[in-house]
Each structure stands twice: as C-alpha cells, then as structure tokens.
C-alpha positions as CSV (number, residue, x, y, z in Angstrom):
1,X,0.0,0.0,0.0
2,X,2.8,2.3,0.4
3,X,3.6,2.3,-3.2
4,X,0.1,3.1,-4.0
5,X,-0.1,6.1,-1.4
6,X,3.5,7.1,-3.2
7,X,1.8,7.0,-6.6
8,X,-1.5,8.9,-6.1
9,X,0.9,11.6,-5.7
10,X,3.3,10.6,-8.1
11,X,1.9,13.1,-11.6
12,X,0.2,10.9,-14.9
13,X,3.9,11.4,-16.6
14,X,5.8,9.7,-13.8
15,X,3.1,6.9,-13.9
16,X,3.5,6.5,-17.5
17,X,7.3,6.3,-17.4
18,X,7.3,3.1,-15.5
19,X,6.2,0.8,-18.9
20,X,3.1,-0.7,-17.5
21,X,0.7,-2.0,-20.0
22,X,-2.5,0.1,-20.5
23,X,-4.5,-2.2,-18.1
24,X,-1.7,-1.9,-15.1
25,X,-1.4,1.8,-15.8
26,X,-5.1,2.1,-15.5
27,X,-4.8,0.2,-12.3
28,X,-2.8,2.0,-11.0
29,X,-4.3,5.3,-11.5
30,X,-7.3,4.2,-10.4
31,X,-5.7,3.0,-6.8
32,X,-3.8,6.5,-6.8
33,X,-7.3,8.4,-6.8
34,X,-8.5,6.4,-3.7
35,X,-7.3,8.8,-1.0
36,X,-7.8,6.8,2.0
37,X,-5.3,3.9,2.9
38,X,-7.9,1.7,4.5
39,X,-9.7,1.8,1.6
40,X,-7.3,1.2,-1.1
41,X,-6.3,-1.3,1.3
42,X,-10.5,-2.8,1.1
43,X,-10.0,-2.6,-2.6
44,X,-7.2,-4.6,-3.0
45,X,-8.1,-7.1,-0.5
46,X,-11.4,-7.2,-2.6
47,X,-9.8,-7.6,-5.9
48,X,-7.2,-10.4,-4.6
49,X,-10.4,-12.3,-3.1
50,X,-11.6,-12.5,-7.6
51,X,-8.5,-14.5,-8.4
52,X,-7.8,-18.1,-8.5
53,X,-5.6,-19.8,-5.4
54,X,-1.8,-19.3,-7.0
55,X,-0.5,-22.8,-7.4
56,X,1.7,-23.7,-4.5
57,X,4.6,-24.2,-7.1
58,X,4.8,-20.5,-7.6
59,X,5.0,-19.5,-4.3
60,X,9.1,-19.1,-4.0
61,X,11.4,-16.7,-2.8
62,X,11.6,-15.1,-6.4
63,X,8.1,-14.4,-6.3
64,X,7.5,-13.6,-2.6
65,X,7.0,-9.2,-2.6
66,X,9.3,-8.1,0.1
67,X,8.6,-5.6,2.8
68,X,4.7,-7.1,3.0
69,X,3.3,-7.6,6.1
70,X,1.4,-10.6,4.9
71,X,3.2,-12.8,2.8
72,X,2.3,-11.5,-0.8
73,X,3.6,-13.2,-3.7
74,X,3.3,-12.4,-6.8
75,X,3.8,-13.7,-10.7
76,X,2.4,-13.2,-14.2
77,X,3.3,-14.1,-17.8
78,X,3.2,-11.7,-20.8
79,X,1.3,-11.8,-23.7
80,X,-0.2,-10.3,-26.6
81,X,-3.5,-9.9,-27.1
C-alpha cells in the first residue's frame, strides 16, 4: 500500500514512465485516486479475493514481494492480445 499512497501523488507522466501495460497503468491510477489507505487497502483485499488460489509451485522466494506484512507473492506471464 505504500507504493500506492506514493503513486496517487506521483503526476500521470511519472506513472507512465514506468512501462506498464494500459491495463496496469489504469490500475494503478485508479488505486492513486483512492485517498484513504484503508480503503485502497479494502479494494485490493477485494480484488485479490476474484482471483484463483496461486499454485503452491509458484510460491518461491523469487516471487515472494518483500517488505509485506502478509506474505504477498506475486507472478504473471506476458502476452499479446
């Protein structure tokens, strides 16, 4: 959640120098216009609660998000659409 308090002040430019594809950039605006923490916080909880279970397989140290509180981890796979 830090990162997403750090970006709703970060400007659209800064956002759109990190390389995110549209959908991540649009993500991530939209979790920078939520000004309150415990709701960004309810958000992502909520969103998190859509997906599938990550396969246990996945959950390593390379994927693991450090500096979490909970034990977050995270992986994806690109591709085009």
């Amino acid at each position: 959640l830090a990162s997403a308090s750090a970006l709703s002040m970060a400007d659209t430019s800064e956002i759109e120098a990190l390389g995110l594809t549209p959908e991540l950039e649009k993500m991530t605006k939209a979790f920078g216009s939520i000004p309150d923490e415990k709701l960004r916080y309810k958000q992502l909880l909520y969103m998190a609660n859509q997906l599938k279970p990550l396969d246990p397989k996945l959950m390593v140290s390379e994927n693991k998000v450090p500096g979490c509180l909970s034990t977050v981890y995270v992986d994806c796979t690109a591709r085009d659409n």
